[in-house]
VOGU-3710 file (C-alpha; in Angstrom, 3 decimals, decimal comma):
1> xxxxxxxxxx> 116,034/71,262/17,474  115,076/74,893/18,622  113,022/75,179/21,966  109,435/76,857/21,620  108,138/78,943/24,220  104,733/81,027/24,191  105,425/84,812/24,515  102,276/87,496/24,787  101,739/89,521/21,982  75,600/83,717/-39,264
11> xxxxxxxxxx> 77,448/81,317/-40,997  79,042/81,790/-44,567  78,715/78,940/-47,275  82,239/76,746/-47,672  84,775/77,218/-50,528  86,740/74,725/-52,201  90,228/75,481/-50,449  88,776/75,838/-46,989  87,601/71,765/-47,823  90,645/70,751/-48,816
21> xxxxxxxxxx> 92,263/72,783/-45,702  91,342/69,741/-43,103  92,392/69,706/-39,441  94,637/67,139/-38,370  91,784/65,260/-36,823  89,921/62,212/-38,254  88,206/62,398/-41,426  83,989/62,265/-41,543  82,667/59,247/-41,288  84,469/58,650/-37,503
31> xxxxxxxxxx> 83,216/59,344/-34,143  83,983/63,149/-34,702  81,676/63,932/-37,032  77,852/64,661/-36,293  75,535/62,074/-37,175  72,263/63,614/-39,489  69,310/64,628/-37,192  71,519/66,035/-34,626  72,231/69,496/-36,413  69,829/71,293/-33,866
41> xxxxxxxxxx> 71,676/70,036/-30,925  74,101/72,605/-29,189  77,550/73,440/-30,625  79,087/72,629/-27,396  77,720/68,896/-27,421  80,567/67,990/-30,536  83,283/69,649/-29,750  85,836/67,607/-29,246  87,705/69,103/-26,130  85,978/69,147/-22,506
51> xxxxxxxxxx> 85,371/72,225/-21,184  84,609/74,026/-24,634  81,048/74,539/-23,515  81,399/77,013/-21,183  82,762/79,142/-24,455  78,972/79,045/-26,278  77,049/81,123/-23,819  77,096/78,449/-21,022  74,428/76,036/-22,939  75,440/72,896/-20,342
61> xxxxxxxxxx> 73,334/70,258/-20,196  72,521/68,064/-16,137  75,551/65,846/-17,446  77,646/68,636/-19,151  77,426/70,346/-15,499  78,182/67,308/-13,439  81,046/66,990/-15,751  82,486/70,462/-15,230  81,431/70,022/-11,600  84,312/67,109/-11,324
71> xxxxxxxxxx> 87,229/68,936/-13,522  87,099/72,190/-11,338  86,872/69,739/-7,945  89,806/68,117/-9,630  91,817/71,150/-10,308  91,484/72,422/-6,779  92,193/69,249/-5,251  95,512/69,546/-7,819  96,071/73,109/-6,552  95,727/72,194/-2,977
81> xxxxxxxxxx> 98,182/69,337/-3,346  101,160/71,734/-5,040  100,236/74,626/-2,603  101,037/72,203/0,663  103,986/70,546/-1,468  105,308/74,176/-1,411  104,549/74,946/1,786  106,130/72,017/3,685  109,813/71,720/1,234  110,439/75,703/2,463
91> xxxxxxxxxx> 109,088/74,814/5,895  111,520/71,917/5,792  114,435/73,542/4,204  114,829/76,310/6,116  112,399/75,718/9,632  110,648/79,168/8,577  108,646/79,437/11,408  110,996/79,506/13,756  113,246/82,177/12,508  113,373/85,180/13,773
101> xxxxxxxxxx> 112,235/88,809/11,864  115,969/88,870/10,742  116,713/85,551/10,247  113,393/85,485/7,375  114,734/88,224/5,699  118,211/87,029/5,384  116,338/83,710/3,759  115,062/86,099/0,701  118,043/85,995/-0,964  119,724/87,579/-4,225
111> xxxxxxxxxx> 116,855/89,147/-5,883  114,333/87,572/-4,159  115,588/90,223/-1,055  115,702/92,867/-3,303  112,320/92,836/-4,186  110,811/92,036/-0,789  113,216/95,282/0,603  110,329/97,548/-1,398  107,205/95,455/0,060  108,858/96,009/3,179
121> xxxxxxxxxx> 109,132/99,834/2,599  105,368/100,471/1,362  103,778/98,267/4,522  105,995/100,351/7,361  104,966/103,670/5,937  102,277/105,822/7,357  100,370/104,851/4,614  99,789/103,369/1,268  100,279/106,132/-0,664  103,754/106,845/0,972
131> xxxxxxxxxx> 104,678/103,850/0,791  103,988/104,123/-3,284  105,906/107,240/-3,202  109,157/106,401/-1,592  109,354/103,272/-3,899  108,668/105,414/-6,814  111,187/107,916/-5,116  114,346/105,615/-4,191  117,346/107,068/-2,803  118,853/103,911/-1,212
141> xxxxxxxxxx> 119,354/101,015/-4,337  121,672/102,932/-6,789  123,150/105,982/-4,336  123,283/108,978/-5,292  120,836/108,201/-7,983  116,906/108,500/-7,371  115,401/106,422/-9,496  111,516/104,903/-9,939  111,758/101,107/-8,672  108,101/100,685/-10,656
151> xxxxxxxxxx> 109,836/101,508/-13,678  112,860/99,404/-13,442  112,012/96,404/-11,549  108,765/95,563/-12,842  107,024/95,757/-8,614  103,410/95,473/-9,501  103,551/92,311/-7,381  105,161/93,334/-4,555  102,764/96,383/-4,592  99,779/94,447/-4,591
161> xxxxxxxxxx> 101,069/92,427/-1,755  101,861/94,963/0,253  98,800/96,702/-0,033  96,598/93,157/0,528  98,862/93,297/3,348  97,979/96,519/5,098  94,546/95,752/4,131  94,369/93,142/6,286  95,864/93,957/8,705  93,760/97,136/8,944
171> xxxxxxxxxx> 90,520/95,391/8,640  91,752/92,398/11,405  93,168/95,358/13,689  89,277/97,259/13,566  87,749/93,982/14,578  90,329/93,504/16,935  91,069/90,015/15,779  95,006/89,094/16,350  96,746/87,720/13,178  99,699/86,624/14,415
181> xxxxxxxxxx> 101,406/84,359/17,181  104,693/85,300/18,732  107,027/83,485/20,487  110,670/83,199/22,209  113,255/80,832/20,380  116,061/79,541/22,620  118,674/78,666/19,788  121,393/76,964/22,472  124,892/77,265/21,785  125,210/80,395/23,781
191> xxxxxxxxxx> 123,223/82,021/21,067  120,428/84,935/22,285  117,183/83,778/22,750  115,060/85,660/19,468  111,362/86,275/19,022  109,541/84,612/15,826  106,015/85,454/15,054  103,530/83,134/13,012  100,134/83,987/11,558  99,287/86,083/8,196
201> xxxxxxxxxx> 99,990/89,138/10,719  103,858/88,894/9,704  104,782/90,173/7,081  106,874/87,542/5,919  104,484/85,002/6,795  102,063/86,677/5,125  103,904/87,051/1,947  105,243/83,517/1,293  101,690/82,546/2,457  100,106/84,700/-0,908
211> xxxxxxxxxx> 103,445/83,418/-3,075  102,287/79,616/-2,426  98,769/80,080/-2,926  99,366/81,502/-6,025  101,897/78,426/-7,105  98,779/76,396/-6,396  96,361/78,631/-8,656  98,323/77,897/-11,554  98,780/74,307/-10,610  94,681/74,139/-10,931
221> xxxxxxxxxx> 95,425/76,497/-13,982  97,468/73,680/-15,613  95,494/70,717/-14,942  92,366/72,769/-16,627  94,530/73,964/-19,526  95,672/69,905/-20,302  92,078/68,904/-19,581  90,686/71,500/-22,450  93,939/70,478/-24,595  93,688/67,073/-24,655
231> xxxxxxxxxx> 89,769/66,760/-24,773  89,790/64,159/-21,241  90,497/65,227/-17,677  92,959/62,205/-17,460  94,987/64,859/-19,886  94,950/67,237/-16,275  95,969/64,514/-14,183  98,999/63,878/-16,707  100,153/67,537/-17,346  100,062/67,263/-13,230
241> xxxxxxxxxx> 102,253/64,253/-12,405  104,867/65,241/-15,128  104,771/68,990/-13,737  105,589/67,151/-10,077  107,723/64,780/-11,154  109,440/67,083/-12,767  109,296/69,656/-9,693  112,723/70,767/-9,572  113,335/71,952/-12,840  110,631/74,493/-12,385
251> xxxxxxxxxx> 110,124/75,266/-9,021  112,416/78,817/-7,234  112,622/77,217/-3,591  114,065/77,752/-1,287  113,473/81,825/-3,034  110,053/81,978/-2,917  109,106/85,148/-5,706  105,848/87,381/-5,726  106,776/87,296/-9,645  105,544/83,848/-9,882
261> xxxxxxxxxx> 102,154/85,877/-10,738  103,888/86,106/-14,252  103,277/82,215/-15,120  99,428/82,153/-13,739  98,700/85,207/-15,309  100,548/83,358/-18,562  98,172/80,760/-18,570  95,523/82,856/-18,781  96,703/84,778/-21,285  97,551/82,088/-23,371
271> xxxxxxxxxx> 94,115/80,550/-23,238  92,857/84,153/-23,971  95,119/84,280/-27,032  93,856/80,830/-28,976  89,944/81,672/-27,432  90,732/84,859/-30,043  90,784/82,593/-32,702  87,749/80,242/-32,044  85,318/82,442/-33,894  85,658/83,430/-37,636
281> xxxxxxxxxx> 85,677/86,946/-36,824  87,539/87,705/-33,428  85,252/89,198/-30,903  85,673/92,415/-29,227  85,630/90,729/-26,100  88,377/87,769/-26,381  90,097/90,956/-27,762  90,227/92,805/-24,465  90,765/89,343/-22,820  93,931/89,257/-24,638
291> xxxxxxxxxx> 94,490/92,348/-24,154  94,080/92,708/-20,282  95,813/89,144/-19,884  98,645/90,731/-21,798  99,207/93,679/-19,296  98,554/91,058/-16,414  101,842/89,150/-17,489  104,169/91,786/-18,796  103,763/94,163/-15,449  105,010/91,512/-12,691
301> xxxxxxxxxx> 107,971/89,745/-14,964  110,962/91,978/-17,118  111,444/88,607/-19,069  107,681/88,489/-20,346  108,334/90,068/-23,103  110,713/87,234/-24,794  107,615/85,079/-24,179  105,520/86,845/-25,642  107,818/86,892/-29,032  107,845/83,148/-28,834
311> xxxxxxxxxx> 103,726/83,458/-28,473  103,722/85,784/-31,525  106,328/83,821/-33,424  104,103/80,477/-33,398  101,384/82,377/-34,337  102,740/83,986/-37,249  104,125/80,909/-38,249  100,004/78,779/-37,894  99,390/81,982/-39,965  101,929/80,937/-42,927
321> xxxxxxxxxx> 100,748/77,272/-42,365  97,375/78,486/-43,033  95,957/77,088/-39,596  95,435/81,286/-38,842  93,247/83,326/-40,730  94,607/86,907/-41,511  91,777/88,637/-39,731  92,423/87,132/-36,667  96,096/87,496/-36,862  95,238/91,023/-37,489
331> xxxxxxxxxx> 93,410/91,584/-34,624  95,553/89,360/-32,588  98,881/92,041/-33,828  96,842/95,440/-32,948  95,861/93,602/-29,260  99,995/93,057/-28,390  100,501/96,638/-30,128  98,145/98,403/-27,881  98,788/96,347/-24,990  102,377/97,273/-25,003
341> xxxxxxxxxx> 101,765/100,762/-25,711  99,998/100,724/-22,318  102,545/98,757/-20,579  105,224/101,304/-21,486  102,746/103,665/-20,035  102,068/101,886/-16,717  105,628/101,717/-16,658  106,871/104,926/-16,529  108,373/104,963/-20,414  110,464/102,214/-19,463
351> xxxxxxxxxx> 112,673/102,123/-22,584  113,511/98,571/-22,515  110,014/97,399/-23,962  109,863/99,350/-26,771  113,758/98,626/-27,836  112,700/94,502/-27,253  112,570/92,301/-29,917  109,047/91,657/-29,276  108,779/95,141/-30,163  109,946/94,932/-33,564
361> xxxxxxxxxx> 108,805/91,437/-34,406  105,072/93,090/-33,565  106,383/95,888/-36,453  108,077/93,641/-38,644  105,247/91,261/-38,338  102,615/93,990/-39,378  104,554/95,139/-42,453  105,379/91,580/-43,564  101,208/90,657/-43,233  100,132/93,989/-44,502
371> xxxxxxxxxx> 102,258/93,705/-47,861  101,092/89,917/-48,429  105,313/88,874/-48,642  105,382/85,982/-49,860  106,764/84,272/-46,941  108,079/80,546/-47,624  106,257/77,975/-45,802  107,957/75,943/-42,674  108,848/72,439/-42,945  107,346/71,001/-39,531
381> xxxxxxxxxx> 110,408/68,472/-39,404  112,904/71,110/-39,249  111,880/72,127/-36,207  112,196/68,971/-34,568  115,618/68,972/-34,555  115,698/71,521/-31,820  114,093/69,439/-29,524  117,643/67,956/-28,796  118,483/71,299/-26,811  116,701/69,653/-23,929
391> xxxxxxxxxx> 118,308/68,416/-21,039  118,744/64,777/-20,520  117,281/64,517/-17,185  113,912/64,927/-18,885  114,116/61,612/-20,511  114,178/59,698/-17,235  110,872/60,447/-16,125  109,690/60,195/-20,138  108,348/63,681/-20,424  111,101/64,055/-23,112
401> xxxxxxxxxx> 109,860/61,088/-25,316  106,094/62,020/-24,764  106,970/65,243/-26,200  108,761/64,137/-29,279  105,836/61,478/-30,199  103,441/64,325/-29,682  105,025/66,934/-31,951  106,072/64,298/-34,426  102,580/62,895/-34,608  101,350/66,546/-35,126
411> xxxxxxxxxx> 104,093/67,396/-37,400  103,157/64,602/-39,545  99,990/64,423/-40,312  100,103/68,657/-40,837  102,775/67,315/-43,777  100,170/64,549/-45,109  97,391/66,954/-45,220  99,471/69,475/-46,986  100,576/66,799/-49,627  97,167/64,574/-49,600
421> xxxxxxxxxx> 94,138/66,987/-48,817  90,996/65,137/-48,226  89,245/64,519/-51,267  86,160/64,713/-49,833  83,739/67,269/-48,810  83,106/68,355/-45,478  80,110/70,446/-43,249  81,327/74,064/-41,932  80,606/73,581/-38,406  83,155/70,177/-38,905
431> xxxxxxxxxx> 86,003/73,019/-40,162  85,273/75,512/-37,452  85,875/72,988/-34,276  88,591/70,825/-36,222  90,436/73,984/-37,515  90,522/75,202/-33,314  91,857/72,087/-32,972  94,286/72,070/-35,389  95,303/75,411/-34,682  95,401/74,683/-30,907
441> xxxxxxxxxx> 98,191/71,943/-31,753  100,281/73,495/-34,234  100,755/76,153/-32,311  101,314/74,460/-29,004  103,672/72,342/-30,919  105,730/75,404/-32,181  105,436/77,409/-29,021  107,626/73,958/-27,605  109,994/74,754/-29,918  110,454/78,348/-29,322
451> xxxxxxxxxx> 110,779/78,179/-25,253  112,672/74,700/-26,134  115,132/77,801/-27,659  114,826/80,645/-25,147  115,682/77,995/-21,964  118,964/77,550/-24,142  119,458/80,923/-24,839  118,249/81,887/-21,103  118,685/79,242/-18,328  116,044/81,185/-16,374
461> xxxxxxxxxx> 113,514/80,724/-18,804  113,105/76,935/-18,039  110,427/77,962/-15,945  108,505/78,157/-19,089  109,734/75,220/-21,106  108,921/72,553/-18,402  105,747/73,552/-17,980  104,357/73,420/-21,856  106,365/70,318/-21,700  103,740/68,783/-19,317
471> xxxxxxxxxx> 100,915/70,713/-20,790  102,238/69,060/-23,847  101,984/65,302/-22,122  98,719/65,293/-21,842  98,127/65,247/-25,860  98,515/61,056/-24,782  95,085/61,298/-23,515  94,036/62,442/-27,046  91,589/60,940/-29,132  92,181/62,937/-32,267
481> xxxxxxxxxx> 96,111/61,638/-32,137  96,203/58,402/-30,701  92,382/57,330/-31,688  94,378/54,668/-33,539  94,987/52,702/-30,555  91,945/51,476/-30,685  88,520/51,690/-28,367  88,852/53,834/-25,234  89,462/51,109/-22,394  92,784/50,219/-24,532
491> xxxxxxxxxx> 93,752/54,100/-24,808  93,260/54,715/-20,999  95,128/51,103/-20,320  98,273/52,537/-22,160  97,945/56,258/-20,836  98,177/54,579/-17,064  100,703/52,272/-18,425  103,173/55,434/-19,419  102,378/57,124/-16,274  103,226/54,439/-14,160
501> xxxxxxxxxx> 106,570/53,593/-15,978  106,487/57,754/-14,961  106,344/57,358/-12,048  109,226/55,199/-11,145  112,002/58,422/-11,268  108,952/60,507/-10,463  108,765/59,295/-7,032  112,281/59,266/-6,770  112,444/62,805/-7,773  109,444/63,832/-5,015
511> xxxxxxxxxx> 111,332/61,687/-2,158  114,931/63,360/-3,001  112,741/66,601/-2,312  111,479/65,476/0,609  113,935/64,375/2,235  115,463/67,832/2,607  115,348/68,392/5,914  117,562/71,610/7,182  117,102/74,724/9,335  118,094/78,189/8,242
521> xxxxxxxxxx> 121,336/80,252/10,035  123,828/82,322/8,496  125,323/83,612/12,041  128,189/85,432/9,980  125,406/87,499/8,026  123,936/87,828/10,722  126,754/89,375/12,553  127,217/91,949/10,072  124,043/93,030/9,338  123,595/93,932/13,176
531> xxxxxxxxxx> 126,850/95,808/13,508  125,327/97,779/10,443  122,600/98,552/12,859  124,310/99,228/15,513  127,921/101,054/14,323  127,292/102,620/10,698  125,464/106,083/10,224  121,784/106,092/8,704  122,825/107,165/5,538  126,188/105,305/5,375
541> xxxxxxxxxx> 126,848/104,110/1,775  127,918/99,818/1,502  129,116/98,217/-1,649  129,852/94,659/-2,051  128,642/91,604/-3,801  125,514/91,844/-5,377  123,215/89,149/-3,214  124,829/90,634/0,170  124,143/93,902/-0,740  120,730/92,546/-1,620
551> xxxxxxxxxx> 120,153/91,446/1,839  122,120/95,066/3,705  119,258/96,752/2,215  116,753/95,016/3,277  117,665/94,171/6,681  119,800/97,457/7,285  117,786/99,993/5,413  121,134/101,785/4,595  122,201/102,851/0,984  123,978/100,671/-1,840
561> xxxxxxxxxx> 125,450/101,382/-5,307  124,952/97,828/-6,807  122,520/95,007/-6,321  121,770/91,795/-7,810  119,028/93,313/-11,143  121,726/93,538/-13,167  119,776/93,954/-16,550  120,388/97,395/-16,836  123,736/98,913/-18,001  124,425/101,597/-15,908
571> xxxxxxxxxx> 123,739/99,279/-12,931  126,676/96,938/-14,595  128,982/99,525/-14,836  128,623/100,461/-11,890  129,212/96,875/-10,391  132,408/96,627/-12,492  134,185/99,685/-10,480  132,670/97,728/-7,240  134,228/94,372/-8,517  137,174/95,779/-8,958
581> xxxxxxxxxx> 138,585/94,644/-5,409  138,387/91,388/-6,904  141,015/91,889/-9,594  145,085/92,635/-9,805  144,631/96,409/-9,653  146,911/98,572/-7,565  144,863/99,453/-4,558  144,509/103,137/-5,292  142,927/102,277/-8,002  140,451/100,442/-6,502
591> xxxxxxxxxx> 139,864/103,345/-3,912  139,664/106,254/-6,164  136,842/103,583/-8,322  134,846/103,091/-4,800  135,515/107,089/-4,139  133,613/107,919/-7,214  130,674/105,858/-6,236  130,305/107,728/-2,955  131,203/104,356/-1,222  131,798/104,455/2,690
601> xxxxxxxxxx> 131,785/100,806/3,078  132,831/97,911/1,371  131,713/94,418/2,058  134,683/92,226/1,425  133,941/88,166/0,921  137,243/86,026/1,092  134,921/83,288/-0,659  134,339/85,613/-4,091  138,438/86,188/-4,009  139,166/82,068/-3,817
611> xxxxxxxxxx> 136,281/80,289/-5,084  137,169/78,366/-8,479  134,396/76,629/-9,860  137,043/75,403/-12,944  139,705/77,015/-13,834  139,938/80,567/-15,412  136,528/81,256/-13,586  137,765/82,416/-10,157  136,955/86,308/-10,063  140,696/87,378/-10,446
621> xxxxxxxxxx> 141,202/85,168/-13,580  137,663/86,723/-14,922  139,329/90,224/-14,812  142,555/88,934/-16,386  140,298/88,714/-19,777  139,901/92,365/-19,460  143,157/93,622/-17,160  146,066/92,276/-19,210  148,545/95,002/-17,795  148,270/93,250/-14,495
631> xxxxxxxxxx> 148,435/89,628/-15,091  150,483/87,909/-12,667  149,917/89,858/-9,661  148,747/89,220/-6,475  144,872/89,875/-6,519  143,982/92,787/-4,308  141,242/91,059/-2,462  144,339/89,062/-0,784  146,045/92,249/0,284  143,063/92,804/2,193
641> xxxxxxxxxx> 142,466/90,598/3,484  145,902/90,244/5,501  145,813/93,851/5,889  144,031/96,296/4,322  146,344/99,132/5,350  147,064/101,910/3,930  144,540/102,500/0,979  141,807/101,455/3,520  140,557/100,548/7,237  139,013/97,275/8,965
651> xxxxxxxxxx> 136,325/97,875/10,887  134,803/94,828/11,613  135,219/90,802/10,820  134,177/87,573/11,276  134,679/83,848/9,378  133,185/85,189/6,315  133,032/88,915/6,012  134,846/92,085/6,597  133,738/95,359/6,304  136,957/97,848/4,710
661> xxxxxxxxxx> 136,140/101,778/5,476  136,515/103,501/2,460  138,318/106,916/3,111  136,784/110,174/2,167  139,989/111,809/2,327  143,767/110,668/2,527  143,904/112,109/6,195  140,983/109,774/7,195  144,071/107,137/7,482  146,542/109,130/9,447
//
């Protein structure tokens, strides 16, 4: 423990296909269907899912209010809950508020650091505006190059941060109100005594503080979205014990991200996207919803756009079903087209959206709808053989399982009503809220698929499988699939009955998490990073691995040539030539590589030269795939680090690092 002392401081009449095109709800003559003398009574009244009355100009009823009253309590209390969860497993895991201004940045690590390096730079400028500049401006993340972070690293996050941030701070500093609590940190062991500040006043505290609160937004997000879904508010409090039981696989601790805006603005934008297709002719204004959701989730997150192809994918494919209609998927198509035109905009012409393949699947879409191809229907049991991608872990707290029954319900009785239609007539206003539904189900069913595909193809993308997987759950709570059960007492009994067998790895799962109990120091980083401070020039240029080099920029403010966004192929080039100190290559090599960067300092990690995960993955058998002329020879990274004489010069070292002087001339050596 760490001692803490106080320092100063119209409607259209039916035709005979749209009959025989039923929902996959229960026929008339069942508790879904509207009873005769009830016609006049508002649309909103029988629909089947809860909070679909807010969607017909707000006509709520006393009971309808009380009702909504209860959801939204519910899905704060639910957002709450998952913001303190947050708060206290980082607080735990690395005993934030105790760390000194260094220490917290060294905690942002990989790209996580990266990112915070540029709300950093825009809150210690003179202002705003020069803050925006010099990001827009960068000389110090890929020397010599200048290059536009808000083009290449998708900052809209961090640049709303920083300027809630100096907002703030302005507004608390007029009033003269303090925002922040300092004090001195005896850390024993002959270690320095440090200062660590608390309060929204520090900028670290300040932006983990806005990173958690928005985790718990989408939390609340989530239980509303499996509320609406499932038609029962017991669907929210499912979607939210299998999204915390199921914590780890989604959650980015101990890296807390700004970018986590990306899946709360993608809840919004997919409710915006089906509430597009709730009216027979889409409206100009779920239009722009889409449309402004749209730009909301591709400007924080590079990876949105794969998403978004799934999105577009399972909507294509409820249009072939015939769940769709073609004007809606029309106007649906020209939304993501224009949207994206203006995302390449507000990003600078970054080339990478327009060369995606959500791109062309928007083009190839259009061409394939405007020509009427005759596109072969999908066989809804085909696509449940993906499902076995999944990891296994899922099945022990059931959300696995749940998910298969769900999809398989929905997947069958879409193949019985495309074999058997119902013979019998049915009212228009019965087709318009069972077709939402059975639109709504389809395509949340096929959207499971396609992220079910993308976390394979992209481990990263998990993030978005495991949560549709619990949005998914809450279909349990369903009348219009499991109305077979029986009454409601016996549905509920067997919905508390799952979630308690649930519960049993669930709780496991939350006490593993909480049981982490740790306190953050890296004393070799830190070492380096203040002889960086102290010994190397201002504009000094450091190469290394990419999450150190991550964290030299951030802390150090001093130029690098790689870091850890590797997406972009210049950036992997140039971390190739860098990496090359970890293969068999002569040494002058190696120098004459880090010469041509403009290098003056290379960060040299013993760990990357030994660590073997399995074998053939240590860093020197990786470049043997490539380097066949020197298989067999000592890796270079163990020259150096007995001696790094003659091709270069030691400068400093510790336990972990040492930094090698890169010569700028042979006579540098003499």
């Amino acid at each position: 423990m760490v001692a803490k002392t106080r320092k100063q401081t119209g409607k259209s009449p039916a035709t005979q296909a749209d009959r025989d095109r039923s929902p996959l709800v229960s026929p008339p003559g069942k508790s879904t269907v509207r009873r005769p003398g009830r016609e006049g009574k508002a649309f909103s009244s029988s629909h089947p899912n809860g909070l679909s009355g807010i969607g017909h100009k707000l006509g709520l009823t006393p009971s309808a209010v009380a009702r909504l009253g209860v959801t939204l309590l519910l899905a704060a209390l639910t957002g709450y809950l998952h913001w303190h969860h947050l708060s206290q497993l980082f607080e735990n895991d690395r005993h934030f508020s105790h760390l000194s201004n260094l220490e917290k940045e060294m905690a942002f690590r990989t790209e996580m650091g990266l990112y915070y390096s540029y709300y950093k730079t825009i809150i210690e400028a003179p202002s705003f505006l020069d803050g925006l500049h010099m990001v827009m401006n960068d000389r110090l993340t890929e020397y010599p190059l200048v290059i536009n972070t808000l083009k290449r690293f998708n900052l809209y996050p961090e640049v709303v941060l920083a300027s809630w941030y100096r907002m703030y701070t302005g507004v608390m500093g007029y009033f003269g109100i303090p925002t922040k609590m300092c004090w001195s940190i005896n850390r024993g062991e002959g270690l320095t005594p440090v200062d660590s500040c608390e309060g929204m006043g520090d900028p670290a505290y300040f932006y983990v503080t806005c990173v958690f609160l928005l985790n718990g937004a989408m939390m609340s997000l989530f239980f509303i979205y499996g509320a609406y879904l499932s038609g029962s508010r017991l669907g929210g409090i499912v979607t939210t014990m299998c999204f915390f039981f199921n914590h780890g696989e989604v959650s980015a601790l101990p890296f807390p991200s700004a970018s986590v805006s990306a899946e709360v603005n993608f809840v919004l934008q997919s409710s915006a996207s089906l509430s597009g297709c709730k009216t027979r002719n889409p409206s100009r204004t779920a239009m722009v919803a889409l449309g402004v959701s749209n730009l909301c989730f591709m400007l924080p997150w590079q990876f949105a756009q794969f998403v978004l192809l799934t999105q577009v994918a399972s909507l294509f494919a409820s249009y072939i079903l015939g769940y769709l209609a073609a004007a809606k998927m029309q106007s649906i198509l020209v939304t993501h087209m224009i949207t994206l035109g203006i995302c390449f905009i507000l990003m600078f012409g970054n080339s990478m959206l327009l060369t995606s393949f959500y791109a062309s699947s928007l083009v190839s879409i259009w061409v394939s709808w405007t020509f009427e191809c005759d596109v072969a229907r999908v066989q809804s049991l085909n696509v449940l053989r993906l499902i076995g991608s999944t990891p296994v872990r899922y099945l022990k707290t059931l959300l696995l399982p749940i998910n298969m029954l769900v999809v398989a319900l929905i997947a069958w009785r879409s193949i019985l009503l495309v074999l058997f239609p119902l013979p019998f007539p049915v009212s228009l206003d019965y087709r318009t809220v069972c077709g939402l539904v059975a639109l709504q189900l389809v395509y949340h069913s096929l959207q499971l698929v396609a992220f079910a595909v993308l976390a394979v193809l992209i481990m990263r993308l998990k993030l978005f499988l495991t949560p549709h997987m619990c949005i998914m759950a809450s279909l349990i709570c369903s009348k219009q699939l499991f109305g077979w059960i029986g009454e409601r007492f016996k549905h509920q009994i067997g919905v508390f009955a799952v979630m308690a067998i649930m519960a049993v790895q669930g709780v496991a799962n939350l006490q593993a998490q909480w049981a982490i109990i740790g306190e953050f120091s890296n004393l070799p980083q830190e070492e380096l990073l203040t002889w960086i401070q102290e010994n190397a020039r201002p504009d000094s240029v450091f190469a290394g691995a990419m999450p150190t080099m991550a964290s030299v920029k951030l802390s150090t403010g001093r130029p690098i040539v790689n870091h850890p966004h590797y997406e972009d192929a210049g950036l992997r080039s140039r971390t190739k030539l860098v990496y090359s100190m970890y293969s068999r290559m002569s040494g002058e090599t190696v120098k004459r590589n880090l010469m041509k960067l403009g290098v003056d300092f290379f960060v040299l990690e013993d760990s990357w030269c030994t660590r073997r995960t399995r074998p053939g993955c240590s860093m020197p058998e990786i470049w043997d795939i490539e380097d066949h002329q020197n298989i067999g020879k000592i890796p270079l990274c163990t020259h150096m680090s007995r001696n790094s004489r003659p091709h270069f010069t030691t400068v400093f070292s510790n336990d972990i690092y040492k930094v090698l002087k890169v010569p700028k001339a042979t006579k540098d050596l003499r």
